[in-house]
C-alpha positions as CSV (number, residue, x, y, z in Angstrom):
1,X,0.0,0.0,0.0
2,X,3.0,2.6,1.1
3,X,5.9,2.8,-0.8
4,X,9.4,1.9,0.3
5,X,11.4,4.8,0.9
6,X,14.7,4.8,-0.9
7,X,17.9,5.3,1.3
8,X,20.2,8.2,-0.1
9,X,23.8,7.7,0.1
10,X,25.8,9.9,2.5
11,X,27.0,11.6,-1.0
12,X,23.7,12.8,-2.2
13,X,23.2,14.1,1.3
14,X,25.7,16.1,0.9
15,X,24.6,17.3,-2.6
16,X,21.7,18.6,-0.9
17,X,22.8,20.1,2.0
18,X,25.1,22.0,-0.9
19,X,21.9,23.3,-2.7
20,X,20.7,24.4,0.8
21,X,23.8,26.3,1.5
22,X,23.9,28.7,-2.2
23,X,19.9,28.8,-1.8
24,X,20.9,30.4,1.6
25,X,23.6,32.6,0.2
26,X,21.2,33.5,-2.0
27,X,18.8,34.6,0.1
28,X,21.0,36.8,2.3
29,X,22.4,38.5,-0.9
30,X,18.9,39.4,-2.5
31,X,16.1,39.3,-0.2
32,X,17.8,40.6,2.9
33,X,16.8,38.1,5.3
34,X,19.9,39.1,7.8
35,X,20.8,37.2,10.5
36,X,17.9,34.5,10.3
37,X,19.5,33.2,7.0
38,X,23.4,33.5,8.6
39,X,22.7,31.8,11.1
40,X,20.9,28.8,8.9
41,X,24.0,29.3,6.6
42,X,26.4,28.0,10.0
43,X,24.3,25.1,10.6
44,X,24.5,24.2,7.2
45,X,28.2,24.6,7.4
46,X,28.0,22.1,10.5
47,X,26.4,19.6,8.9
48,X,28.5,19.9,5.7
49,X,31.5,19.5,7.9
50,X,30.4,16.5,9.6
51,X,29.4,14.6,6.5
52,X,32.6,15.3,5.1
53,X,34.0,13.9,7.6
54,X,31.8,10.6,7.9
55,X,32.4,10.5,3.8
56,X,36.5,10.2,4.6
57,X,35.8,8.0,7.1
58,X,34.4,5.3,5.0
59,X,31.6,2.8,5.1
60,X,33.1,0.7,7.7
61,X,32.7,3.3,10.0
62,X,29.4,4.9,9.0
63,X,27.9,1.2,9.4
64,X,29.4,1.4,12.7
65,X,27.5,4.4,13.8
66,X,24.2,3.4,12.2
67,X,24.5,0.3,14.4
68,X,25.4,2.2,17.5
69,X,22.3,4.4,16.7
70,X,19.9,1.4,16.1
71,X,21.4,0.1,19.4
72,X,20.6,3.3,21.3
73,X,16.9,3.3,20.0
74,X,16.2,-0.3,20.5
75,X,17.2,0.5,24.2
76,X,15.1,3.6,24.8
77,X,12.0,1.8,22.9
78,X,12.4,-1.4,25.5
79,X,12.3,1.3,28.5
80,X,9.6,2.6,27.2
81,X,7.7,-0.4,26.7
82,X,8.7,-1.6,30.3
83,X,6.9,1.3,31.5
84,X,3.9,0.5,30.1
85,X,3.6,-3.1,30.9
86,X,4.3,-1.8,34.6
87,X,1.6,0.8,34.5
88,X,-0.7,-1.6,32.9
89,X,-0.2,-3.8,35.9
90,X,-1.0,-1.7,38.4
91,X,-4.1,-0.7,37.0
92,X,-5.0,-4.4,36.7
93,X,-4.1,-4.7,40.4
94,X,-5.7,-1.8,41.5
95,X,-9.2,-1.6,39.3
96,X,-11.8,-4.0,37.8
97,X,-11.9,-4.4,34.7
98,X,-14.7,-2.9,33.9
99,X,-13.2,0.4,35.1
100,X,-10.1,-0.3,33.1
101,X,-11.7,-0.1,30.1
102,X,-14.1,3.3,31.3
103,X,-10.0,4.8,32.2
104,X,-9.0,3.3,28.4
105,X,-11.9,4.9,26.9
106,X,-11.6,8.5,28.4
107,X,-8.0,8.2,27.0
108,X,-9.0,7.1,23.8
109,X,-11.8,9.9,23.7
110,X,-9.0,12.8,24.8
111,X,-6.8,11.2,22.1
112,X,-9.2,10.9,19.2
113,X,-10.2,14.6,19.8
114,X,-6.8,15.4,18.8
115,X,-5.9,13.2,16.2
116,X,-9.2,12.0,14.7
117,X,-8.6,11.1,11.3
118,X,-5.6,9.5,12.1
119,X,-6.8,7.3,14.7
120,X,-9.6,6.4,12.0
121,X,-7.0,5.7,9.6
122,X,-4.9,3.4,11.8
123,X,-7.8,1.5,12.6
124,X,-8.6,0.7,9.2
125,X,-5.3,0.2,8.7
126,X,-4.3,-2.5,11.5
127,X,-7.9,-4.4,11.8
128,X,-9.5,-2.6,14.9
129,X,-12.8,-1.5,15.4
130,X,-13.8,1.8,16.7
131,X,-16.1,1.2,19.2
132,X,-16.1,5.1,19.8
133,X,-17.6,6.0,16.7
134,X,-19.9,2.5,16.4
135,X,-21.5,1.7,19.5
136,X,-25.3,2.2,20.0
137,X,-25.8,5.4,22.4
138,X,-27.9,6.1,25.6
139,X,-30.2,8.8,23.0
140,X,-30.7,6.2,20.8
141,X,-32.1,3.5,23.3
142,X,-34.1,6.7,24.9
143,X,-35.6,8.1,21.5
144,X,-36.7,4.3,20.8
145,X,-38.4,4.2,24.5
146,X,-40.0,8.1,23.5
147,X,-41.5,6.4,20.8
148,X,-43.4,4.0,22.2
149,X,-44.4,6.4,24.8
150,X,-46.1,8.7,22.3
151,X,-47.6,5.5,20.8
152,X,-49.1,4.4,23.5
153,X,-50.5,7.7,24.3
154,X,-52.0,7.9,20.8
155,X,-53.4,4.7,20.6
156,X,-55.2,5.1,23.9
157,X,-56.9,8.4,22.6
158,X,-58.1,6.6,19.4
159,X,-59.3,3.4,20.9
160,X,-61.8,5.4,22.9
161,X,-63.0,7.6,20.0
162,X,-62.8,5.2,17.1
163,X,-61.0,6.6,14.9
164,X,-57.5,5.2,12.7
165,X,-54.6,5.4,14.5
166,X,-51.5,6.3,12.9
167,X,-47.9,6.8,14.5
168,X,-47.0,9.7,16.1
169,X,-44.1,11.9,14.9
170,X,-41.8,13.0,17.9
171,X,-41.0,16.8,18.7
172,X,-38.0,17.8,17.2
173,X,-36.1,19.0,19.9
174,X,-33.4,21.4,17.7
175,X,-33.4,23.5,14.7
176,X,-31.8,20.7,12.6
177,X,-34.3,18.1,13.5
178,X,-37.5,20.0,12.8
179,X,-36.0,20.6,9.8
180,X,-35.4,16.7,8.8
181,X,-39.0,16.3,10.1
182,X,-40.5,18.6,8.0
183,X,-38.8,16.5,5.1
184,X,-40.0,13.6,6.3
185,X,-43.0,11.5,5.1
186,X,-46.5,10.7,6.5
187,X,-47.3,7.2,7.8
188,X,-49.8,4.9,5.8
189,X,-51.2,2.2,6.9
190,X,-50.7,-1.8,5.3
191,X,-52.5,-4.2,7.7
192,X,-54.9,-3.8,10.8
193,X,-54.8,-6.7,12.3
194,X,-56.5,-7.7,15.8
195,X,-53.4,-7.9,17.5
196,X,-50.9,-6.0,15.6
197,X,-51.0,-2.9,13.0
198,X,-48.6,-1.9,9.9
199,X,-48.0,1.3,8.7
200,X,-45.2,2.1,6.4
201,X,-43.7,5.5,5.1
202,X,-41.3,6.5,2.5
203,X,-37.9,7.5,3.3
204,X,-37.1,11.2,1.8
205,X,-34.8,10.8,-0.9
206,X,-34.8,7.4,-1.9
207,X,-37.2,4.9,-3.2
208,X,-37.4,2.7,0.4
209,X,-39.6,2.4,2.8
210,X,-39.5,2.4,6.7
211,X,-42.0,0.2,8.5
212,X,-43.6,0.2,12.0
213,X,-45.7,-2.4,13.6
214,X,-47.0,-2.4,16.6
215,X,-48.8,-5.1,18.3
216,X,-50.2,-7.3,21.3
217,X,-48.9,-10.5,22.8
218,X,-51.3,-12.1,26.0
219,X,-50.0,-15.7,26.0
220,X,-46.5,-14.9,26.8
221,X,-44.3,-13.3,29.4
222,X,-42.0,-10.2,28.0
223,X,-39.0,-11.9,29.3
224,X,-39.5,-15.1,27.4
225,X,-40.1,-13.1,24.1
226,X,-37.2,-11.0,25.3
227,X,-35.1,-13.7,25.6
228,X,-36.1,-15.6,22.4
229,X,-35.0,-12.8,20.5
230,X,-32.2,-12.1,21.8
231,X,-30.4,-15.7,21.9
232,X,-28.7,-16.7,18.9
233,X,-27.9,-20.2,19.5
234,X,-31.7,-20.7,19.8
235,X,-32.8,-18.7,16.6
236,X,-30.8,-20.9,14.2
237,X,-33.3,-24.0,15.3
238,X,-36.2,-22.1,14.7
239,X,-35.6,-19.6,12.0
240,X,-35.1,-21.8,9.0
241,X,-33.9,-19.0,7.1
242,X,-30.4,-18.6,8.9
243,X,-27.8,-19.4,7.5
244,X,-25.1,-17.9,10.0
245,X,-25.2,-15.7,13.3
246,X,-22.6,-15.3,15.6
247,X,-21.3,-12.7,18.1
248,X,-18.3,-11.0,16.5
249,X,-17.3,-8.4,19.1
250,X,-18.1,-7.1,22.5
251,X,-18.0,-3.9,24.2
252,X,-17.1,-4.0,27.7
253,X,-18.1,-0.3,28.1
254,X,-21.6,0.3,26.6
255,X,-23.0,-3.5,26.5
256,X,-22.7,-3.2,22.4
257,X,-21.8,-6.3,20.7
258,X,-21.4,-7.0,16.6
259,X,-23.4,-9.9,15.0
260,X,-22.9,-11.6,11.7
261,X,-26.1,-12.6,10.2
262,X,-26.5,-14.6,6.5
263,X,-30.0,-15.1,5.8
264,X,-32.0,-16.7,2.2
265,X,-33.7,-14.9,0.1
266,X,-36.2,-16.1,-1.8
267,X,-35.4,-18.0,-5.3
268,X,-33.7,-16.7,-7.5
269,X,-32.2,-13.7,-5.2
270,X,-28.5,-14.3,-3.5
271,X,-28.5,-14.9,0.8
272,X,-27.9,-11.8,1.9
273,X,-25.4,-10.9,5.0
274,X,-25.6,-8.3,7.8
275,X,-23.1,-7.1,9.6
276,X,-24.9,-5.1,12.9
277,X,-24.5,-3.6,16.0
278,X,-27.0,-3.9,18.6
279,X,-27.3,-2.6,22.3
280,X,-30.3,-4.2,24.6
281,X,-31.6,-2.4,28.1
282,X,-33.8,-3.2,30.8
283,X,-35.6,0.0,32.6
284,X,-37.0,-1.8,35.4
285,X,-38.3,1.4,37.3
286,X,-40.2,2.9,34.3
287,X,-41.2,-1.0,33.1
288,X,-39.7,-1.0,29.7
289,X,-37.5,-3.1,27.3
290,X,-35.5,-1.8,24.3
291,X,-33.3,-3.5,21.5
292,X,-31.7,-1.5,18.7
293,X,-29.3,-2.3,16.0
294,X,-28.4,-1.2,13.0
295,X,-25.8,-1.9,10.2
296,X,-21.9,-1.1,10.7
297,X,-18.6,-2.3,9.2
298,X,-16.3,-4.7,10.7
299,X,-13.2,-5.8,9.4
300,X,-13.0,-9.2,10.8
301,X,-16.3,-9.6,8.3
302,X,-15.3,-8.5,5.2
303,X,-18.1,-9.0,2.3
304,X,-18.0,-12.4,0.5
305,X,-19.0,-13.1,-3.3
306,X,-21.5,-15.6,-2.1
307,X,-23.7,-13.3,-0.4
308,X,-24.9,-9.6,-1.2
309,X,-23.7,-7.8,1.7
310,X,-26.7,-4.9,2.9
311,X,-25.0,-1.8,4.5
312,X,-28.2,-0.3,5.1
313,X,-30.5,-1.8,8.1
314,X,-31.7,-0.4,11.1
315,X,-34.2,-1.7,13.7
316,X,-35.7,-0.7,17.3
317,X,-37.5,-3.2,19.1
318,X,-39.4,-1.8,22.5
319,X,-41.7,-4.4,24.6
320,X,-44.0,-3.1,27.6
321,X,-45.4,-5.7,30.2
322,X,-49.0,-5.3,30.9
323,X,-47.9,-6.2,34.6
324,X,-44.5,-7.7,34.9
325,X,-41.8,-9.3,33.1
326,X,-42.3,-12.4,34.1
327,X,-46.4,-11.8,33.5
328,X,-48.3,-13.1,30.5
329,X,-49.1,-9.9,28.4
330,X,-46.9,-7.1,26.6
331,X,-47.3,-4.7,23.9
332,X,-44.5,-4.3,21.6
333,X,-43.5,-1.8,18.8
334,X,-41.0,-2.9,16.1
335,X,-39.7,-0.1,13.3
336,X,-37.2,-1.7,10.8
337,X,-35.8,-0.5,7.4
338,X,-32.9,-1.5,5.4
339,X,-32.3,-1.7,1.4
340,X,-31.7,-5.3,0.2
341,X,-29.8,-4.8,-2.7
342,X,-32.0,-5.5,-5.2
343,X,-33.2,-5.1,-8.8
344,X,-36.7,-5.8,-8.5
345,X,-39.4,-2.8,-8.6
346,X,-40.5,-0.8,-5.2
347,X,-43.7,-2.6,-5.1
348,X,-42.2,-5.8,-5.4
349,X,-40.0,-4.9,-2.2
350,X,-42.4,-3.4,-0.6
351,X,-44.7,-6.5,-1.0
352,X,-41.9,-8.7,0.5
353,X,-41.0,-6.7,3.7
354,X,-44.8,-6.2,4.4
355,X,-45.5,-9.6,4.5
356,X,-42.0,-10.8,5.8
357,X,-42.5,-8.6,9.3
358,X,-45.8,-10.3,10.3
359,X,-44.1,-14.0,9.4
360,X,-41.3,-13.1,11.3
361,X,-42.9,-12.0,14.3
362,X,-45.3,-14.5,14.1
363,X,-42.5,-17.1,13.7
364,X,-41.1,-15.2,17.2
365,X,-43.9,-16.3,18.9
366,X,-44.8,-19.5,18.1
367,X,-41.0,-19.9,18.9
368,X,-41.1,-18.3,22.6
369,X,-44.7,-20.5,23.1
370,X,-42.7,-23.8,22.4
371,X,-39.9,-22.8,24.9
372,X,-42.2,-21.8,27.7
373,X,-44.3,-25.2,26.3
374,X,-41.7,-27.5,25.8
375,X,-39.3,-25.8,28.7
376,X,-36.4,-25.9,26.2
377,X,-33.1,-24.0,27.6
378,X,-32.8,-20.3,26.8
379,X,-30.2,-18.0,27.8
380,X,-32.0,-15.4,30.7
381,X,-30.4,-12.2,29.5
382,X,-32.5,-10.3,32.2
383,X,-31.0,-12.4,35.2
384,X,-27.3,-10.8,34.5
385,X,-25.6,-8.5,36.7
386,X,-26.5,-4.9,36.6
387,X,-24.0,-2.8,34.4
388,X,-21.2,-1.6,36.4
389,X,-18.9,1.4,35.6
390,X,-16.4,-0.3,38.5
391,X,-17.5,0.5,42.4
392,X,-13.8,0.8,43.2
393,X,-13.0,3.9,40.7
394,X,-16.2,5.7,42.0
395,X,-16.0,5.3,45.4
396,X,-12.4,7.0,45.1
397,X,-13.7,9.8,43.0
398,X,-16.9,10.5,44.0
399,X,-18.0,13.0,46.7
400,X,-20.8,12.0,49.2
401,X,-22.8,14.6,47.6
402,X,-22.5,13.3,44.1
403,X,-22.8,10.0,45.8
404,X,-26.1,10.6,47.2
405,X,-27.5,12.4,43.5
406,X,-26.5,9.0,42.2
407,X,-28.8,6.6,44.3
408,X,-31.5,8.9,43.4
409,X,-31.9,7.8,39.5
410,X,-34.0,5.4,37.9
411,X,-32.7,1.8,38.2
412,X,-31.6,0.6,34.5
413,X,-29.8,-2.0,33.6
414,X,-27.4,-2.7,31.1
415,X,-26.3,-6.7,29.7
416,X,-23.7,-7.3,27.6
């Protein structure tokens, strides 16, 4: 990718250093630059000096000095890198990890303010992913929950008058998005169903659609759909249509993990292949559930010729229990988009992703019905620990004030 650079001899050097010293003579005689360019002209003569001396010397001894140079540097870089490993293992002895990889982070952050596009271009160049620029945020998971808020309110409203309910648009909060709202396109409605309804809207400058359902479960508990969802072992029994999903990366930090998924398509379309990030939450004070992922790029997954990779997905699950988690009865709302990569008309696309959702979820259910049914294993993701920044780095920076504003806040918790 980078060329080699060539190694000049010590008598091309000294060519140079020769152009350097009439281009300062030069100067001084014609522009006047005084004693700025005399004093560059004595340096030069320094440097002349000591390459003609290294010239009579001979190669012997310039190889000897090179050495002695390499020598010096490989000692300094070997201090250096002693340092760290005895920094890094103090830190291991004094903090969790957990709150090794908050400290890490703030570094990082402080680092990549400075240098950001070369930190983004070492990444891509060595292999790492930038969790910094990738992971899901806290706004995102929250604007998700919003959403279902103002549903819900809506919804109530018009099941006691009557009338069609259609999603509600969220107050832009800042000049930039009222202005994307205003550009964005009214909700229709596709199916009305008894327990679930469809409405779909066009996304403003292209020729996709974003879709929203949002619907009823009473036979299940919201931790066993929960659940179902999220585990990936179980999903490749009951979704025929998988043809690979794994965890690729975790974050320590946020609870963000990358998935590869390779699903079929329908005959005579390519599988496709997703490459995601998701984040999951449980708000146990405010009684709320919330999944979101959305497409990123990895380079431990780069894109295949057997599938069609799609770049663009994006999807926010949110599930409220009528009661409890662990009581029969939720309402969900699902709103999904991506662009699958293919040649066939709008309509045809749109046909296949409207009746795709309700077979999926529908699919989801009978799935979590046959695990409560059937009691077959599935990993409890709500029965992990509660995210943890590291108790030992807050209790030594935290002030009993601060301390006593922190126990104050709503109970969420974060799984990994």
């Amino acid at each position: 990718m980078f060329h080699s650079l060539q190694r000049r001899s010590p008598s091309s050097v000294y060519s140079y250093c020769v152009s350097s010293a009439r281009f300062a003579s030069l100067a001084d005689g014609s522009l006047g630059w005084g004693h700025q360019v005399s004093s560059l002209k004595g340096r030069v003569q320094q440097v002349l000096s000591w390459f003609q001396k290294e010239i009579e010397r001979g190669p012997k001894q310039n190889k000897s000095l090179l050495s002695l140079l390499a020598n010096q540097c490989s000692y300094v870089t070997s201090l250096r890198v002693r340092r760290a490993q005895q920094i890094g293992q103090l830190y291991s002895n004094i903090y969790s990890e957990r709150t090794r990889w908050s400290l890490f982070s703030r570094l990082w952050r402080k680092f990549h303010s400075h240098h950001g596009n070369a930190c983004k271009l070492m990444a891509a160049l060595t292999g790492i992913f930038v969790w910094e620029e990738e992971r899901i945020k806290e706004e995102e998971l929250q604007r998700s929950i919003d959403e279902m808020k103002r549903m819900e309110e809506v919804s109530s409203v018009f099941q006691s008058s009557g009338v069609e309910c259609h999603p509600p648009e969220l107050k832009p909060q800042t000049e930039e998005a009222s202005d994307k709202a205003t550009k964005e396109q009214p909700w229709e409605m596709v199916m009305d169903k008894k327990h679930f309804k469809l409405w779909r809207r066009l996304i403003s400058g292209t020729h996709l659609y974003q879709y929203r359902v949002f619907g009823t479960y009473t036979d299940v508990t919201p931790r066993q759909f929960f659940n179902v969802q999220l585990d990936t072992e179980y999903r490749k029994k009951w979704d025929a249509l998988v043809i690979k999903l794994e965890v690729i990366e975790r974050d320590v930090i946020s609870g963000s993990e990358v998935l590869h998924w390779v699903t079929h398509f329908p005959y005579p379309m390519y599988s496709r292949d997703y490459v995601y990030v998701r984040r999951y939450s449980v708000d146990q004070e405010n009684n709320v559930m919330v999944l979101v992922s959305r497409a990123v790029e990895h380079p431990n997954v780069p894109e295949s010729p057997e599938f069609v990779r799609v770049r663009s997905y994006e999807s926010q699950m949110v599930i409220r229990p009528h009661k409890s988690f662990d009581e029969n009865g939720f309402d969900y709302l699902l709103t999904y988009s991506d662009n699958p990569q293919t040649v066939f008309p709008r309509y045809c696309v749109s046909w296949m992703v409207s009746s795709g959702m309700p077979d999926f979820l529908e699919k989801l259910h009978m799935a979590t019905l046959k695990a409560k049914n059937m009691e077959i294993k599935v990993k409890d993701y709500i029965s992990a620990k509660p995210f943890d920044v590291g108790s030992e780095a807050k209790a030594a920076t935290q002030t009993p004030d601060r301390k006593s504003e922190g126990s104050c806040g709503p109970p969420r918790i974060e799984y990994a």
